[in-house]
C-alpha positions as a LaTeX table, in Angstrom:
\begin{tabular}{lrrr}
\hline
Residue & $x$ (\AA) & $y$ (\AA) & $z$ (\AA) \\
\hline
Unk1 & 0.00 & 0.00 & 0.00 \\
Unk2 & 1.74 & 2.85 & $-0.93$ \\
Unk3 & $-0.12$ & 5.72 & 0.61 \\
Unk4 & $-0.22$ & 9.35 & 1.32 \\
Unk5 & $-1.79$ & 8.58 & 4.87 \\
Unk6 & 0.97 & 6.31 & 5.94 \\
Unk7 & 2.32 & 6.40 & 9.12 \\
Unk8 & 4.41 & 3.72 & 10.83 \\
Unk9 & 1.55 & 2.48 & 13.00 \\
Unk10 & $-0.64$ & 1.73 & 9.55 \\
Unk11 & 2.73 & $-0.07$ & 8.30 \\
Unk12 & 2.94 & $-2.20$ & 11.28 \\
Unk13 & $-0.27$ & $-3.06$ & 11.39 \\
Unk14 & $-0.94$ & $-3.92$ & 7.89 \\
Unk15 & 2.53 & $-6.67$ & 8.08 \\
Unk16 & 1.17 & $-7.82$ & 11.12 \\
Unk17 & $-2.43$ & $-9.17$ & 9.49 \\
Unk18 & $-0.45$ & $-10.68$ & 6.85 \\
Unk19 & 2.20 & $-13.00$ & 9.60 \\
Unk20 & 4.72 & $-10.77$ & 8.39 \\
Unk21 & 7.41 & $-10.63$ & 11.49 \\
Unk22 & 9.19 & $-6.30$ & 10.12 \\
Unk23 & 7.68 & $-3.77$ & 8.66 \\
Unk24 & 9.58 & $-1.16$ & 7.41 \\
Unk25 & 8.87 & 2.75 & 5.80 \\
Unk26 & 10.79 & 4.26 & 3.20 \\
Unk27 & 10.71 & 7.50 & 1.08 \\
Unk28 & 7.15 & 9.08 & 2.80 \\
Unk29 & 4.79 & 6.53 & 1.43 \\
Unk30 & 6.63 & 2.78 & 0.94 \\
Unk31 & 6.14 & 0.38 & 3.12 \\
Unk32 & 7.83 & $-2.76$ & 3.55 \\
Unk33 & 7.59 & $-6.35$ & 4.96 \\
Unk34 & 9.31 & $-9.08$ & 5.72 \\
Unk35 & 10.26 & $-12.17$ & 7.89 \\
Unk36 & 14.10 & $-11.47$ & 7.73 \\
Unk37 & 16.36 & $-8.81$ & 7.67 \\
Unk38 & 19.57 & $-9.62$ & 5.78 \\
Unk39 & 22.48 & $-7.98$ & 5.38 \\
Unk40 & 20.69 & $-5.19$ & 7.37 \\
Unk41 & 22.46 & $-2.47$ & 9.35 \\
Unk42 & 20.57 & $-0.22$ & 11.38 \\
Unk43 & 20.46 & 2.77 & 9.82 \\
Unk44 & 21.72 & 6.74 & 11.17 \\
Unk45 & 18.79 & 8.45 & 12.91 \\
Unk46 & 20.08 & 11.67 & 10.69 \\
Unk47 & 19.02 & 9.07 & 7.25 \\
Unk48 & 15.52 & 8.95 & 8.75 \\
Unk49 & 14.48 & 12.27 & 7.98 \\
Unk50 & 10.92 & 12.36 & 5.95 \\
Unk51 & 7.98 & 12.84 & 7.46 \\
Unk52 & 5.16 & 10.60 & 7.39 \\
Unk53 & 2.59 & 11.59 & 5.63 \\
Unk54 & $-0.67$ & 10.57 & 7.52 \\
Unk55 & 1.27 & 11.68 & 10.99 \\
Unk56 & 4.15 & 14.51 & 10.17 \\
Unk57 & 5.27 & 14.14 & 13.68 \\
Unk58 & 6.43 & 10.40 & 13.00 \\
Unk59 & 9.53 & 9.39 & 10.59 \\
Unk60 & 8.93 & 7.55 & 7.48 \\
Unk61 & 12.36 & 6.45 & 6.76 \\
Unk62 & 14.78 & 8.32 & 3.94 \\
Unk63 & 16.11 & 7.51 & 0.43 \\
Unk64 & 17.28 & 3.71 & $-0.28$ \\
Unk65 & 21.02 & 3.24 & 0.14 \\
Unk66 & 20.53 & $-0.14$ & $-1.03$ \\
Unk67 & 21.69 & 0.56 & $-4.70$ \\
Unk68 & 24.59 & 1.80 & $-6.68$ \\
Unk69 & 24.74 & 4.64 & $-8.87$ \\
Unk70 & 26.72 & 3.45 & $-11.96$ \\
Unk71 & 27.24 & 6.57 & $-14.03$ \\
Unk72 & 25.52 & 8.47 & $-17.49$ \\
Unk73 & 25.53 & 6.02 & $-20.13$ \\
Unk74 & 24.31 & 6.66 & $-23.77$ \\
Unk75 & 21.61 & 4.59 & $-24.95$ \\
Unk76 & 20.38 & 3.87 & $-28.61$ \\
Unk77 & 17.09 & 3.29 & $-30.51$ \\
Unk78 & 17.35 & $-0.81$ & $-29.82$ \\
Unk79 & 17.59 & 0.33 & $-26.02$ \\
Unk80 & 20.60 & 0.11 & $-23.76$ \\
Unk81 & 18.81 & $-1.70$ & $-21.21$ \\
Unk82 & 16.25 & $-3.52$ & $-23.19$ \\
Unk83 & 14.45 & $-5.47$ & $-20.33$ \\
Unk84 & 11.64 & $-3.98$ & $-18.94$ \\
Unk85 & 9.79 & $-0.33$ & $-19.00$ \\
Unk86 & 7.51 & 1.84 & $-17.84$ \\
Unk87 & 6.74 & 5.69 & $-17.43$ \\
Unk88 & 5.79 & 7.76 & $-13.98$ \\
Unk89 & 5.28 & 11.26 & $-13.98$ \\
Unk90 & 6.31 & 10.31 & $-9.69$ \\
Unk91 & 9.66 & 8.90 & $-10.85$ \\
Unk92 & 12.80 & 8.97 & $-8.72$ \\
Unk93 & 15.72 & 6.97 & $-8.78$ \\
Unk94 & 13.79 & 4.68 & $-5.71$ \\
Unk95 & 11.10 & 3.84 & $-8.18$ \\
Unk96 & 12.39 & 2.58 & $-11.11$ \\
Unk97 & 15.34 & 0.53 & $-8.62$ \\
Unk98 & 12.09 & $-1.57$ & $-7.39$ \\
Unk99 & 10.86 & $-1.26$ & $-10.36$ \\
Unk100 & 13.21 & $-3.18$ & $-11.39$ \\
Unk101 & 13.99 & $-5.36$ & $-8.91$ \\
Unk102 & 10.71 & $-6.71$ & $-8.82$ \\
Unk103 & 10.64 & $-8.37$ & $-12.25$ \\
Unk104 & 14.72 & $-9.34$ & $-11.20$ \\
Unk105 & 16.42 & $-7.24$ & $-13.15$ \\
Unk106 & 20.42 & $-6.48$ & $-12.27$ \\
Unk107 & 20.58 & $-3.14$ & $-13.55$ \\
Unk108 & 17.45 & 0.16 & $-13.83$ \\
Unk109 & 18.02 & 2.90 & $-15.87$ \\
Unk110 & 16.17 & 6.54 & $-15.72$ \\
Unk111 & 15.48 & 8.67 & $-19.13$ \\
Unk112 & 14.20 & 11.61 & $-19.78$ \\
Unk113 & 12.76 & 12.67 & $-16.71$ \\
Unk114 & 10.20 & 9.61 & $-16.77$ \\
Unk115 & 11.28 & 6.89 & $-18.30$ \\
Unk116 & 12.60 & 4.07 & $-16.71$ \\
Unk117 & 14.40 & 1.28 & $-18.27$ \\
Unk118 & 15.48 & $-2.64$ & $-16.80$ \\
Unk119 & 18.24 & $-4.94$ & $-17.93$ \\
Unk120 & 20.80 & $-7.94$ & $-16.62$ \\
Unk121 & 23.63 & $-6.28$ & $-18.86$ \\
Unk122 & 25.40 & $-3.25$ & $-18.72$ \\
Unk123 & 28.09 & $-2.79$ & $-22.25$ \\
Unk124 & 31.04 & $-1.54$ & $-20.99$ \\
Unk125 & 32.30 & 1.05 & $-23.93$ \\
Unk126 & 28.79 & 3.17 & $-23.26$ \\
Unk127 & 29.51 & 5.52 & $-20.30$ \\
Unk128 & 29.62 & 9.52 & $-21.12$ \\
Unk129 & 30.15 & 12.56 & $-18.76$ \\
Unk130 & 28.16 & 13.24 & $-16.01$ \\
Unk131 & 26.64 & 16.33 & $-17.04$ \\
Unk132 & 25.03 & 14.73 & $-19.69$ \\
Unk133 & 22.78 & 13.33 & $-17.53$ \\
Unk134 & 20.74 & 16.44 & $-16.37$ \\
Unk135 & 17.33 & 16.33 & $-16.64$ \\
Unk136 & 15.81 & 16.62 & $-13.20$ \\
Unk137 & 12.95 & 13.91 & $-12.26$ \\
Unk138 & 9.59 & 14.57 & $-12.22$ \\
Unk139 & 9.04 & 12.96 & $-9.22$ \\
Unk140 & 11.85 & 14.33 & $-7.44$ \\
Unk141 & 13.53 & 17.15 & $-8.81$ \\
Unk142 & 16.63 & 16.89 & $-6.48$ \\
Unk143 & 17.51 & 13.95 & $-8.58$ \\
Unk144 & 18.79 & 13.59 & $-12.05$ \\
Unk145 & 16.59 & 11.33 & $-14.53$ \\
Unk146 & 19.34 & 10.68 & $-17.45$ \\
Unk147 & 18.69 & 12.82 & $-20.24$ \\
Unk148 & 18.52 & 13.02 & $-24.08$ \\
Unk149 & 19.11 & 9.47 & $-24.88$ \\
Unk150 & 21.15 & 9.48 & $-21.76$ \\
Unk151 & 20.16 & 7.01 & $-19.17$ \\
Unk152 & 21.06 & 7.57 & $-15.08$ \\
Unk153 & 21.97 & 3.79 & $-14.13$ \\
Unk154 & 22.07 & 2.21 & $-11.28$ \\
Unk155 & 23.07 & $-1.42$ & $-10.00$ \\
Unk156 & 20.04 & $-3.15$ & $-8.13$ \\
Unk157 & 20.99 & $-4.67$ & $-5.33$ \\
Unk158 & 17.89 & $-5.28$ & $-2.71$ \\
Unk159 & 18.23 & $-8.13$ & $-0.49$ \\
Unk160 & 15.44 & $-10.64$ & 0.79 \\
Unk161 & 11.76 & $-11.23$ & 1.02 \\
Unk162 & 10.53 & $-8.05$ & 1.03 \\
Unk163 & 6.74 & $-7.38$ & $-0.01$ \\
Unk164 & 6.11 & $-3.28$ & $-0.73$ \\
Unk165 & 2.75 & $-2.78$ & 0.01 \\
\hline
\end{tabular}
């Protein structure tokens, strides 16, 4: 359930009915659950920083450090990563990483603003300059969503049996 009311009661409680033994928030309005934690480190109380949506008193976690940013890399009209798509006008680098990761892809890419792209293989002899990846997302404007047939990319590396909900 991801939800503009969510607070970290309404998490808890929603893992709970379903014999889930965590529940975890993320980015405002994710949550997560799960009957292990692995490869889990607590986390810096400074990381938790956004506000909960249906309680702004209460933390709802922070960005996902649980993926690599890989570099700008120039894609083509038969698709760098050629796995699979979608479009969100609420993209952020977040989204399209589980995204990806839930069809188990190694590797999400993010186009033009709203695009964002899922593959197992990277080519090598395809990275460009950083700047060339500057258009800001449209779900987060603080991050950078690739650009003209550039593509952010980033390696996907979520652990476990997590369910987002």
């Amino acid at each position: 359930m991801e939800s503009s009311k969510l607070t970290p009661g309404l998490c808890a409680q929603y893992c709970e009915l379903r014999s889930y033994r965590f529940a975890g928030l993320q980015y405002r309005t994710q949550c997560f659950c799960g009957n292990h934690i692995e490869n889990g480190q607590p986390a810096a109380a400074k990381d938790c920083h956004y506000s909960c949506p249906g309680d702004s008193s209460a933390k709802c976690g922070g960005d996902s450090e649980e993926y690599t940013y890989r570099g700008c890399y120039v894609d083509n009209v038969f698709r760098l990563l050629n796995g699979a798509s979608m479009s969100s006008t609420k993209l952020a680098p977040v989204l399209c990483v589980y995204y990806c990761h839930s069809r188990s892809y190694q590797y999400a890419g993010l186009q033009y603003r709203e695009q964002c792209f899922c593959s197992d293989e990277l080519p090598q002899n395809k990275k460009v300059g950083e700047h060339e990846c500057n258009s800001p997302c449209k779900g987060d404007s603080s991050q950078r969503c690739g650009g003209s047939r550039k593509l952010s990319v980033y390696i996907v590396s979520l652990a476990g049996n997590n369910v987002k909900i």
